[in-house]
C-alpha positions as CSV (number, residue, x, y, z in Angstrom):
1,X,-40.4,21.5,-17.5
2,X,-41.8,23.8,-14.8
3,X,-44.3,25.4,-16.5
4,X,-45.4,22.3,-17.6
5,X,-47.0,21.4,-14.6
6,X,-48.2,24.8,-13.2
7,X,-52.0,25.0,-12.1
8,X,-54.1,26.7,-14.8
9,X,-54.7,29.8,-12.4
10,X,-50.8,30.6,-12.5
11,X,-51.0,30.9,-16.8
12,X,-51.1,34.6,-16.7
13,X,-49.7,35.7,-19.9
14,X,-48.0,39.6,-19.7
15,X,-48.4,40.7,-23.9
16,X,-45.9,43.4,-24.9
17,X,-47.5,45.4,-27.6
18,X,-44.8,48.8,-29.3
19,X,-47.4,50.5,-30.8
20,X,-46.2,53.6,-33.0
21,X,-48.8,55.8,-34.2
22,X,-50.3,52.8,-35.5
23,X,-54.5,53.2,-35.8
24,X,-54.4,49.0,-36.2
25,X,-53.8,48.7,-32.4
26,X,-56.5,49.0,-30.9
27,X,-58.0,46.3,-33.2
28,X,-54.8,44.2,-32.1
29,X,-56.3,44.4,-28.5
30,X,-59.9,43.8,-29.1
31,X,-58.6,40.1,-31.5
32,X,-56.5,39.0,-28.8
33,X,-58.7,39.1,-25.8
34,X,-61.9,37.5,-28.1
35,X,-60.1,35.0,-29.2
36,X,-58.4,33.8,-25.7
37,X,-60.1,30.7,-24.6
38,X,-59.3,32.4,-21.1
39,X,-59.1,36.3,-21.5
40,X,-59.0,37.0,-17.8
41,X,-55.6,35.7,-17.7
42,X,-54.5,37.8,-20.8
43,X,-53.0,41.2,-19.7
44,X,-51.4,43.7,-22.1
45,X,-48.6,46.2,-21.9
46,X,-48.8,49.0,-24.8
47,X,-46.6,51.6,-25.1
48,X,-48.3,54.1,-26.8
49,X,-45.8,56.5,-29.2
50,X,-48.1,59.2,-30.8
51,X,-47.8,62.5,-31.7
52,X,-50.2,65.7,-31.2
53,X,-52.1,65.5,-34.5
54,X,-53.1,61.7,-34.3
55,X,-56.6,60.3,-33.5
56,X,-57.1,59.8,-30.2
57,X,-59.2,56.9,-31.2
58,X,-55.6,55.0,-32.2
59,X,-55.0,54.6,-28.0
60,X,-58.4,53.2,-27.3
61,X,-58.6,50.1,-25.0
62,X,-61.4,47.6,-25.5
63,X,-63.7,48.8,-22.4
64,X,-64.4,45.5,-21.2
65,X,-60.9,44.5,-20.5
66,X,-59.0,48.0,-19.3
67,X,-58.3,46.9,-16.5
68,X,-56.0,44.3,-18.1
69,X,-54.1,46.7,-20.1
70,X,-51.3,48.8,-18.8
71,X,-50.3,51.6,-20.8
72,X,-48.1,53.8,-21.2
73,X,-48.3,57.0,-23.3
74,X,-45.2,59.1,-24.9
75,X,-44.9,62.0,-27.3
76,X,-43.7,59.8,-30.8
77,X,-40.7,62.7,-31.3
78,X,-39.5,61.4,-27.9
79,X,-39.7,57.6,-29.1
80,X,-35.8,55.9,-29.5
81,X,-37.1,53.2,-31.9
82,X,-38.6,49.8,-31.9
83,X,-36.1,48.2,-29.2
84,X,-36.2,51.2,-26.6
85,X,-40.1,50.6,-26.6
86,X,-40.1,46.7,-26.0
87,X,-37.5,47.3,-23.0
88,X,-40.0,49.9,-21.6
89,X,-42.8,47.9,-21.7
90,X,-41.1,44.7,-20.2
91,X,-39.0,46.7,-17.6
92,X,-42.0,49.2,-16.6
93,X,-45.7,47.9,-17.1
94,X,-44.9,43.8,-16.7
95,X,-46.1,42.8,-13.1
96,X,-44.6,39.3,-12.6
97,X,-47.1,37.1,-14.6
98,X,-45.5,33.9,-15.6
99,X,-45.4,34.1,-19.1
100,X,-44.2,36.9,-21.9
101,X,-45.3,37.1,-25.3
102,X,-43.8,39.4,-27.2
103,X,-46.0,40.8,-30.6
104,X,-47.0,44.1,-33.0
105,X,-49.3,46.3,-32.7
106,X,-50.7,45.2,-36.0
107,X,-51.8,41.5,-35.7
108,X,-54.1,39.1,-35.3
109,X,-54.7,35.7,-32.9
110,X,-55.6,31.9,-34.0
111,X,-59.1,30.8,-32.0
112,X,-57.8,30.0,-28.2
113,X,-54.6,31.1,-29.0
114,X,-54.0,31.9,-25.0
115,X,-54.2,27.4,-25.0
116,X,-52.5,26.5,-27.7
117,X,-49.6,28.8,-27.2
118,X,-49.0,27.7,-23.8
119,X,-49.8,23.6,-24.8
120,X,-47.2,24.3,-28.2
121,X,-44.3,25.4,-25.6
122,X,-45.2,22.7,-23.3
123,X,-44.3,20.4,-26.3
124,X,-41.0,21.6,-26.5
125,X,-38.3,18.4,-25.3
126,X,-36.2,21.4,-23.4
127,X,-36.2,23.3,-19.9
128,X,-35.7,26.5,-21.1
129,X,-38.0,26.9,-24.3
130,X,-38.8,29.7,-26.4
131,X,-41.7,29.5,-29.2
132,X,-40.9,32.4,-32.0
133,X,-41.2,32.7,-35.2
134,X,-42.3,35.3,-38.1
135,X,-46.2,35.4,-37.8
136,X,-48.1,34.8,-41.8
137,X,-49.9,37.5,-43.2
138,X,-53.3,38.8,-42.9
139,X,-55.2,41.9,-44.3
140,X,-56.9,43.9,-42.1
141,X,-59.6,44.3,-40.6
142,X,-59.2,40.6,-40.8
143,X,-58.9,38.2,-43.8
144,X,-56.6,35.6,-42.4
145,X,-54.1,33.9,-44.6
146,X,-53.7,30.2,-45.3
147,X,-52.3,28.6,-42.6
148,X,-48.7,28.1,-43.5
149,X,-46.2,26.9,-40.7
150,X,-43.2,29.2,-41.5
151,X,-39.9,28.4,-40.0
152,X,-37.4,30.5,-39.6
153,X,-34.0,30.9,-41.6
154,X,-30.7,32.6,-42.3
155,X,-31.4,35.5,-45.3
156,X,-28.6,37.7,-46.0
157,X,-25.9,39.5,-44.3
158,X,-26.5,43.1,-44.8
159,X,-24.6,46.4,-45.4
160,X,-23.1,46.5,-42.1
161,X,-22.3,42.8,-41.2
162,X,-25.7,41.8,-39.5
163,X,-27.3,38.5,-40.5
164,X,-30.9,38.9,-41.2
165,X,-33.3,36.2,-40.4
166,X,-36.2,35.5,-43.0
167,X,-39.1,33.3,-42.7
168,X,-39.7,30.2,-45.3
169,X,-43.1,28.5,-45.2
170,X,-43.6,24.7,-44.6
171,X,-45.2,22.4,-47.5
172,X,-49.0,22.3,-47.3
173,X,-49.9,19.0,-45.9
174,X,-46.8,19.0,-43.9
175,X,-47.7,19.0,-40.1
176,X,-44.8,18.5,-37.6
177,X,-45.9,16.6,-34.2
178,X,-43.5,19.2,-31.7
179,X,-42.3,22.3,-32.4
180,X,-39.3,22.6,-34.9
181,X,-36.0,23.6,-33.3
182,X,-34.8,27.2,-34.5
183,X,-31.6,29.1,-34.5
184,X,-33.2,32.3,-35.0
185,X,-35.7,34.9,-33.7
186,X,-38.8,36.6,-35.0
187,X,-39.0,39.7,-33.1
188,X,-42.9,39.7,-33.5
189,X,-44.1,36.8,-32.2
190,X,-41.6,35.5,-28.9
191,X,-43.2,33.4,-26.4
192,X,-41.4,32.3,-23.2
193,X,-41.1,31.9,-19.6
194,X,-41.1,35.6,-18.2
195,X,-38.1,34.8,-16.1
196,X,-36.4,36.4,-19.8
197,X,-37.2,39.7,-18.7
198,X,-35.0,39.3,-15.9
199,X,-32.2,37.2,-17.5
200,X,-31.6,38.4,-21.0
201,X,-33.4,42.2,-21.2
202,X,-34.2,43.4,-24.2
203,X,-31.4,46.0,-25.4
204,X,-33.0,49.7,-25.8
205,X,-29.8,51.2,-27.6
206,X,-30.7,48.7,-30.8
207,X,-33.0,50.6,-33.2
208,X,-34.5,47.8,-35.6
209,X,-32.7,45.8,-37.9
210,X,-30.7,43.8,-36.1
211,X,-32.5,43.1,-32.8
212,X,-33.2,39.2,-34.3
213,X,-30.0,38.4,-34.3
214,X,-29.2,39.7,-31.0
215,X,-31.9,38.6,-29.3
216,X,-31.5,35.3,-30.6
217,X,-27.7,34.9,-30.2
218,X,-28.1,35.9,-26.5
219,X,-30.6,34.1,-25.4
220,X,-29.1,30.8,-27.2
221,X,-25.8,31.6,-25.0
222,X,-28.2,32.0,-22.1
223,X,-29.0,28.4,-22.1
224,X,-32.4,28.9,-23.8
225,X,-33.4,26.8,-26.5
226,X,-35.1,28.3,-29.9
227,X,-38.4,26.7,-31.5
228,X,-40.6,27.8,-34.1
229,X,-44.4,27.1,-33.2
230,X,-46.0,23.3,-34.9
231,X,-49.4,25.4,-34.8
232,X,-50.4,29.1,-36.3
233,X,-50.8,30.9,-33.2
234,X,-51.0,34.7,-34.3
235,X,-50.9,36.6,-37.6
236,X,-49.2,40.0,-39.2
237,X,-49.7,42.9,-41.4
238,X,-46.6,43.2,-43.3
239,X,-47.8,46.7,-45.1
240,X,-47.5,49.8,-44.7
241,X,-51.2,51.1,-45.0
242,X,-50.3,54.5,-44.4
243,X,-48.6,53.7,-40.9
244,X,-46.5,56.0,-40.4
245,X,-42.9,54.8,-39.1
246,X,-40.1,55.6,-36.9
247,X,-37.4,56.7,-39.7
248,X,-39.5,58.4,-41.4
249,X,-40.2,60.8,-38.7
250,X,-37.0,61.0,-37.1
251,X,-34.1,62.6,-38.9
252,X,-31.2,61.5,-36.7
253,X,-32.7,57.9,-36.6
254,X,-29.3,57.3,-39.0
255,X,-27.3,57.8,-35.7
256,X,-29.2,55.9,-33.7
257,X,-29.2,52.7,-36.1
258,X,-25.4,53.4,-36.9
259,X,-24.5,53.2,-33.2
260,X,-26.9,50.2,-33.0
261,X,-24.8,48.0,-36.0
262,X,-21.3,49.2,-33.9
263,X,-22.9,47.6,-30.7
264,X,-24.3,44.0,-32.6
265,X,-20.7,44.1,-34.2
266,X,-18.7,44.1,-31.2
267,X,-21.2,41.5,-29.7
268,X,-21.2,39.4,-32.4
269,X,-17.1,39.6,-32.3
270,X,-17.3,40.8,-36.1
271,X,-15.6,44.7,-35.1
272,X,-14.5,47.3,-37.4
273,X,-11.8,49.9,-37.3
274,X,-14.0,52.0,-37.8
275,X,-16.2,51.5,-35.2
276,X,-15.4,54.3,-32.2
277,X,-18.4,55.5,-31.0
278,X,-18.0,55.0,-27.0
279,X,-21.9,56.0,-26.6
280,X,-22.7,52.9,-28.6
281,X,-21.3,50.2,-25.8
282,X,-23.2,52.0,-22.8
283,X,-24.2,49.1,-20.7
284,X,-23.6,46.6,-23.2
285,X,-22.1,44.1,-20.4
286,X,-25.6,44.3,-18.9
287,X,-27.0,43.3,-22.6
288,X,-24.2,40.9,-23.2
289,X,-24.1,37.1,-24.4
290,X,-24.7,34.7,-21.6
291,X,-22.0,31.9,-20.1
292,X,-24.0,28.9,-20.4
293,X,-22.9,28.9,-24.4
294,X,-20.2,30.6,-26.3
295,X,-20.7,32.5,-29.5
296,X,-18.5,30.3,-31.4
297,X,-21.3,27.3,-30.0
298,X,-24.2,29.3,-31.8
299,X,-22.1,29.9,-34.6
300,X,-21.9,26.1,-35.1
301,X,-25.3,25.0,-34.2
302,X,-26.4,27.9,-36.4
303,X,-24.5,27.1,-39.2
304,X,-23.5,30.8,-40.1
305,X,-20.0,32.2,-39.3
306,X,-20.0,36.0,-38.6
307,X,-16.6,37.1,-39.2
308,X,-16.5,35.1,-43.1
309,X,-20.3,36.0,-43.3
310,X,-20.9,32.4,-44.4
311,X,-24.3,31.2,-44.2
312,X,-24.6,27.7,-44.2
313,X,-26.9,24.7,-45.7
314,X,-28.6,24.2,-42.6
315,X,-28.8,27.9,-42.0
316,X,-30.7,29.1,-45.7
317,X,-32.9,25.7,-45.2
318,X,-33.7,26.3,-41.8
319,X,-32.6,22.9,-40.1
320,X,-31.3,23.3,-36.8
321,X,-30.0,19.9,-34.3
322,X,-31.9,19.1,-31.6
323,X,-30.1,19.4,-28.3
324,X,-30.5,17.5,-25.1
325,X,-31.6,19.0,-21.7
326,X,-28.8,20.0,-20.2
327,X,-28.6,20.6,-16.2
328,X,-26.5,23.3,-14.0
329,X,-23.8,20.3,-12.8
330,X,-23.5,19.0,-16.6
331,X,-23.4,22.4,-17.6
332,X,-20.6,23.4,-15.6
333,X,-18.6,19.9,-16.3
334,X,-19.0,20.7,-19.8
335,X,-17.8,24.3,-18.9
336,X,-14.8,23.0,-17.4
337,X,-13.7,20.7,-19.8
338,X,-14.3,22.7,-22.5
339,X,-11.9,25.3,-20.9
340,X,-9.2,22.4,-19.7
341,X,-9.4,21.3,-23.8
342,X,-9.0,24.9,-24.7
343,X,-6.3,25.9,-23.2
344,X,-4.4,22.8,-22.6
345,X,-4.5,23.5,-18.6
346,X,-2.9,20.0,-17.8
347,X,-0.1,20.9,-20.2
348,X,1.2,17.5,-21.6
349,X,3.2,18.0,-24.0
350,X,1.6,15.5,-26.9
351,X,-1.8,15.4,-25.9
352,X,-4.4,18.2,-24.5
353,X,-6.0,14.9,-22.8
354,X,-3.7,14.8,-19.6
355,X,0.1,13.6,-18.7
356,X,-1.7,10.3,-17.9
357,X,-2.7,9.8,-21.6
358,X,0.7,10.8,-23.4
359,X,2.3,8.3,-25.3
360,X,4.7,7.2,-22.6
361,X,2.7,6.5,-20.1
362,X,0.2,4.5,-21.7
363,X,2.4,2.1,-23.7
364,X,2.1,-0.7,-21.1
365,X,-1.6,-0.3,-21.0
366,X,-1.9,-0.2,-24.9
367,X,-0.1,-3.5,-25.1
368,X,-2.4,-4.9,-22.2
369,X,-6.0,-3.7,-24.3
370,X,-4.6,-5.2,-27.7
371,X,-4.1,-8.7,-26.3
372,X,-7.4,-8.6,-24.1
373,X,-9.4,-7.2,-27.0
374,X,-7.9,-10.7,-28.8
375,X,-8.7,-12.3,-25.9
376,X,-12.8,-10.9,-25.2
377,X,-13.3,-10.9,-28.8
378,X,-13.6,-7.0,-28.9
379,X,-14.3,-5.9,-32.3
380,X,-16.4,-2.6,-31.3
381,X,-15.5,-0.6,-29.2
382,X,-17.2,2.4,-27.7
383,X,-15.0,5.3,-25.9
384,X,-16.9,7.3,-23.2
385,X,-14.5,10.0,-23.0
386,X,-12.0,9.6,-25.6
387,X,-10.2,12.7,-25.2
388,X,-7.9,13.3,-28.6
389,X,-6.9,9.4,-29.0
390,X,-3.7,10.3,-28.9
391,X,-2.6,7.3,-26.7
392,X,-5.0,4.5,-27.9
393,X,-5.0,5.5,-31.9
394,X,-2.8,2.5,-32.8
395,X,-4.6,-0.2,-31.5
396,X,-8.1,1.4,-32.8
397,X,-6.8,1.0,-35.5
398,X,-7.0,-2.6,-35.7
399,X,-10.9,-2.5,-34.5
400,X,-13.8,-3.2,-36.7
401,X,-15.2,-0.1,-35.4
402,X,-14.4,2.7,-33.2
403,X,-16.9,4.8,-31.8
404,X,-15.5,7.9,-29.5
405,X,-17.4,10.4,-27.4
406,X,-16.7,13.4,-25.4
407,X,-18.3,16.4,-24.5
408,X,-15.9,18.9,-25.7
409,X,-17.5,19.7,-29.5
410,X,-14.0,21.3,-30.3
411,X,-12.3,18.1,-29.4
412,X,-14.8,16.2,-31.6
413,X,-14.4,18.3,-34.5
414,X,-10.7,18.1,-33.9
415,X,-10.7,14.3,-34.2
416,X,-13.0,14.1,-37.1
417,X,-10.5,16.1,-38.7
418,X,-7.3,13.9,-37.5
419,X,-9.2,10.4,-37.8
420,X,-11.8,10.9,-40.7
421,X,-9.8,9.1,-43.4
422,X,-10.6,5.9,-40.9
423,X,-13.7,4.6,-42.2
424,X,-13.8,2.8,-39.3
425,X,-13.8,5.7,-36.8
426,X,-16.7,8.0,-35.9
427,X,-16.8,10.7,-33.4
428,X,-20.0,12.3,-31.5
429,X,-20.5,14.7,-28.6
430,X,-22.2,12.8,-25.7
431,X,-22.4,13.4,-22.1
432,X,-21.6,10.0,-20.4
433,X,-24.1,10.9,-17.4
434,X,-27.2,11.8,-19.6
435,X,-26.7,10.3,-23.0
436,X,-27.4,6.8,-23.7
437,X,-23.9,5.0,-25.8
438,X,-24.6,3.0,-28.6
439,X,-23.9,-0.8,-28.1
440,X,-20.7,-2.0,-28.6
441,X,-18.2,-5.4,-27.6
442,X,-16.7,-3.4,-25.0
443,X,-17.1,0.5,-23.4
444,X,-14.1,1.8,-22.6
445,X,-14.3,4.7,-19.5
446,X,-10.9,5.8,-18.8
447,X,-9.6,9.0,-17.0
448,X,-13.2,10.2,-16.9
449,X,-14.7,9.4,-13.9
450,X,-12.3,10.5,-11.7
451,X,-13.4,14.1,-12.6
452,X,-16.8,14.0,-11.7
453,X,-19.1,14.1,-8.5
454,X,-20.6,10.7,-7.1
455,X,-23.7,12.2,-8.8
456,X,-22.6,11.8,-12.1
457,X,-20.6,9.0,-11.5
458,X,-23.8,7.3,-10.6
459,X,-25.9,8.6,-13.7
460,X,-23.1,7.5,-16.0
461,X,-22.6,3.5,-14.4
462,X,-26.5,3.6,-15.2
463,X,-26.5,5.0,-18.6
464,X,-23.3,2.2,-19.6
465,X,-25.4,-0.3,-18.3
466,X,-28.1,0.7,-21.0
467,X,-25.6,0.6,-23.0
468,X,-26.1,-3.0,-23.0
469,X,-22.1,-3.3,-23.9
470,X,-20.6,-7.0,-23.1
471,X,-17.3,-5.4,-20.9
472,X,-17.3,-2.6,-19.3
473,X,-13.9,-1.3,-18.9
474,X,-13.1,1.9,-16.2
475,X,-10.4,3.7,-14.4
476,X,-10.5,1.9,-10.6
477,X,-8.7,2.5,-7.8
478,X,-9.0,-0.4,-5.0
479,X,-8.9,0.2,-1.7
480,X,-9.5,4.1,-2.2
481,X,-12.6,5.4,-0.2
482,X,-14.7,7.5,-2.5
483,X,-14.8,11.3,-1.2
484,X,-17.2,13.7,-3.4
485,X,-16.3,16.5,-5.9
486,X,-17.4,19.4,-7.8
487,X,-17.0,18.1,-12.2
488,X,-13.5,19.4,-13.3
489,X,-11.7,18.6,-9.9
490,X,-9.7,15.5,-9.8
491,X,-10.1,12.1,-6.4
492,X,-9.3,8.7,-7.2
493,X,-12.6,6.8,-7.3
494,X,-13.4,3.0,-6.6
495,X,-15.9,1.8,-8.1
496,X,-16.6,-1.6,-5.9
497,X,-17.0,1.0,-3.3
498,X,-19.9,3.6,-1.8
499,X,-21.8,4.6,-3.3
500,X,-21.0,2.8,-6.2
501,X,-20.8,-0.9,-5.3
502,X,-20.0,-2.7,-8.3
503,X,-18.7,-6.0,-7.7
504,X,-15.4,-7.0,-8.0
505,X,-13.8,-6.7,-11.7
506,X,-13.0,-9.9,-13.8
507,X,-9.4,-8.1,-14.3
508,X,-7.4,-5.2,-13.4
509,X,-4.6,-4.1,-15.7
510,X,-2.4,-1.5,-13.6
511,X,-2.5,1.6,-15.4
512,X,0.7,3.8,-14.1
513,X,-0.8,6.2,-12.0
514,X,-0.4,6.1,-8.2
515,X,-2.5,2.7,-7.6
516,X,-4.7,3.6,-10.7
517,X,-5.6,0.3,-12.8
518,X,-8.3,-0.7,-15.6
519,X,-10.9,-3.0,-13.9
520,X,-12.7,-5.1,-16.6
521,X,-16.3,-6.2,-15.4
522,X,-18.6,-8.0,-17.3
523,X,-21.8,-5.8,-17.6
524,X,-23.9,-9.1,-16.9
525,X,-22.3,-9.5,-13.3
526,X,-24.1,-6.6,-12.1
């Protein structure tokens, strides 16, 4: 990770503090820069929403440390609600310090919370991390609570179709050793690289409820990976104590959160026919999902569906998959082959895999594999790209166990569907160039290599290898010189050739396809 390895001078964190007409914030202030085991690297952006009648006292900086606190003051009857506030701050008063933590004007801070905030996302196994969670309780002035890790989970839909994150506290005694991945957002405690400001903004036409899910939805499909916190890092009041609040002062606040539920329902894909407000879409393209992960992937990982408004085991208990780091190049192959599955771009008519794996042109090769798995002794075989199994289901069928992978999670779930009632078939998402197979008799590579750059190609020869399978068995074409590609395009490959330089196969079974064959090697001969 980056940030990881940044000098300590460069750990400038940028705090965005709403404040609205809250008399707790200037307490806020004063916590967070005398707890900070380095408070000179602490700067603050408030935006101040008061009205004429309020205590000027409510806008007071700590003296010591104005100079690290922009600030920003507006008339209250001006203010557009919770959202429109945090985009002002991040978009007017943050100066390009690394890091961004996002909080409310009415907490408090853990004892060098600046250190373990930063060490905590450091932890994270992911390049693009964010720490968030909902902070636990304290009373002010400042009688902390117990520290209780809460997580964070899937509460209710509400009224109008928006999911509603809650928090669920940890058991005592229970201490995680990295931070816990998340599906969800706590809007009052986000930590991240500041480089969010820029890539996902925070929407200022959401009002309040709502701006979880959103946030958290779009920066999942941004490639950013959720985690709650292993350590208490700040605390909340969750009263009123007299504060006064935005609704209550604003009497068309009911248009403003009504045009606010139209524009998380058309993101979300969860429309309604009654939704025709034009004025609640402005710029929504600029504070749309991202491409590096589709909706229906954060449904899935999330465990929630939003058109049913199903919430899911893993959703009410908070349990969430960790995923694995995930680079630009394996991005986009994944990309492309998710589209290619999706639309059945090489339009064979019995399988979404490719003419070269339909039933016909495989049945010379399928009688080849069942006599040399006889002949190797191949009892488990592991499929690095197996596609829908349309052309090899027969003779896997005969297999003490099948193990397929591909990176398509539609395809997966497709053949988990299709081949379930095999107890001897199991299906996983993998990506041949980063994920290490599982052992098996033989790994079976066909039709996949061909696809990708000599980069990958390379990563993935390395990850079989760990594989520590007996065979290895791969689309090869002899003789062919291997010219690059960008994943998704399509060059015969040889793999005894540069760059790749394996030696020459044990076998080659001819496979059909202009001069394409199967080589066999022994993964022991090189």
């Amino acid at each position: 990770m980056t940030h990881a390895t940044s000098p300590p001078s460069q750990w400038r964190i940028f705090v965005s503090v709403a404040s609205y007409r809250d008399s707790e914030t200037p307490w806020t202030l004063r916590d967070m820069f005398a707890k900070a085991r380095h408070p000179e690297r602490v700067y603050a952006g408030v935006l101040w929403q008061v009205a004429p009648e309020d205590p000027p006292e409510w806008c007071q900086v700590p003296e010591e440390w104005s100079k690290q606190v922009r600030g920003v003051r507006v008339d209250a009857g001006s203010s557009m609600g919770a959202c429109w506030a945090r985009s002002r701050i991040q978009q007017e008063l943050w100066q390009d310090e690394p890091y961004l933590l996002q909080i409310d004007s009415h907490s408090r801070f853990a004892h060098h919370w600046d250190e373990t905030v930063l060490q905590v996302l450091q932890a994270c196994p992911s390049a693009r991390p964010v720490l968030t969670t909902h902070p636990i309780r304290y009373e002010p002035p400042d009688t902390l609570s117990a520290d209780l890790l809460p997580i964070l989970t899937a509460g209710r839909f509400n009224d109008a179709g928006i999911l509603m994150p809650k928090a669920k506290g940890l058991p005592r005694g229970y201490e995680p050793t990295q931070p816990l991945p998340s599906a969800f957002i706590g809007a009052g405690f986000v930590f991240a690289s500041a480089a969010i400001i820029r890539e996902v903004p925070y929407d200022p036409y959401l009002y309040f409820h709502g701006e979880e899910v959103s946030m958290g939805v779009r920066l999942w499909t941004h490639g950013y990976d959720l985690f709650c916190p292993n350590k208490v890092i700040l605390y909340h009041d969750y009263t009123d104590r007299g504060r006064r609040r935005h609704w209550s002062d604003h009497t068309d606040w009911g248009v403003i959160n009504r045009r606010a539920m139209i524009r998380l329902r058309r993101l979300l894909a969860t429309p309604r026919a009654d939704d025709q407000d034009a004025e609640a879409l402005r710029d929504l393209e600029r504070y749309g999902l991202g491409e590096r992960r589709t909706l229906s992937e954060y449904e899935a990982f999330a465990d929630v569906d939003f058109v049913r408004q199903i919430i899911g085991a893993r959703a009410a208990d908070g349990q969430f998959p960790l995923l694995a780091p995930e680079s630009d190049s394996q991005w986009q192959m994944r990309r492309v082959f998710s589209q290619i599955y999706q639309d059945n771009l090489w339009k064979a008519w019995d399988t979404r895999s490719g003419p070269g794996s339909s039933w016909e042109a495989t049945r010379a090769l399928r009688e080849n594999l069942a006599e040399l798995f006889k002949e190797l002794g191949v009892r488990i075989l592991v499929d690095a790209g197996c596609g829908d199994l349309v052309w090899l289901a027969e003779v896997t069928s005969n297999l003490d166990l099948y193990l397929g992978f591909d990176m398509v999670p539609a395809l997966i779930e497709r053949n988990r569907s299709l081949y379930g009632h095999r107890l001897n078939h199991f299906f996983n998402v993998a990506d041949t160039s980063r994920d290490r197979l599982p052992r098996g008799d033989a790994l079976l590579c066909r039709n996949l290599l061909t696809h990708l750059s000599n980069d990958l190609v390379g990563a993935s020869l390395r990850r079989f290898k760990q594989s520590e399978a007996r065979y290895l068995l791969a689309t090869t074409f002899p003789d062919k010189e291997n010219r690059d590609i960008e994943a998704g395009q399509w060059r015969p490959v040889n793999l005894t050739a540069a760059p790749f330089s394996l030696p020459p196969p044990r076998r080659l079974l001819p496979d059909g396809q202009h001069g394409a064959y199967l080589g066999v090697w022994k993964m022991a001969d090189w």
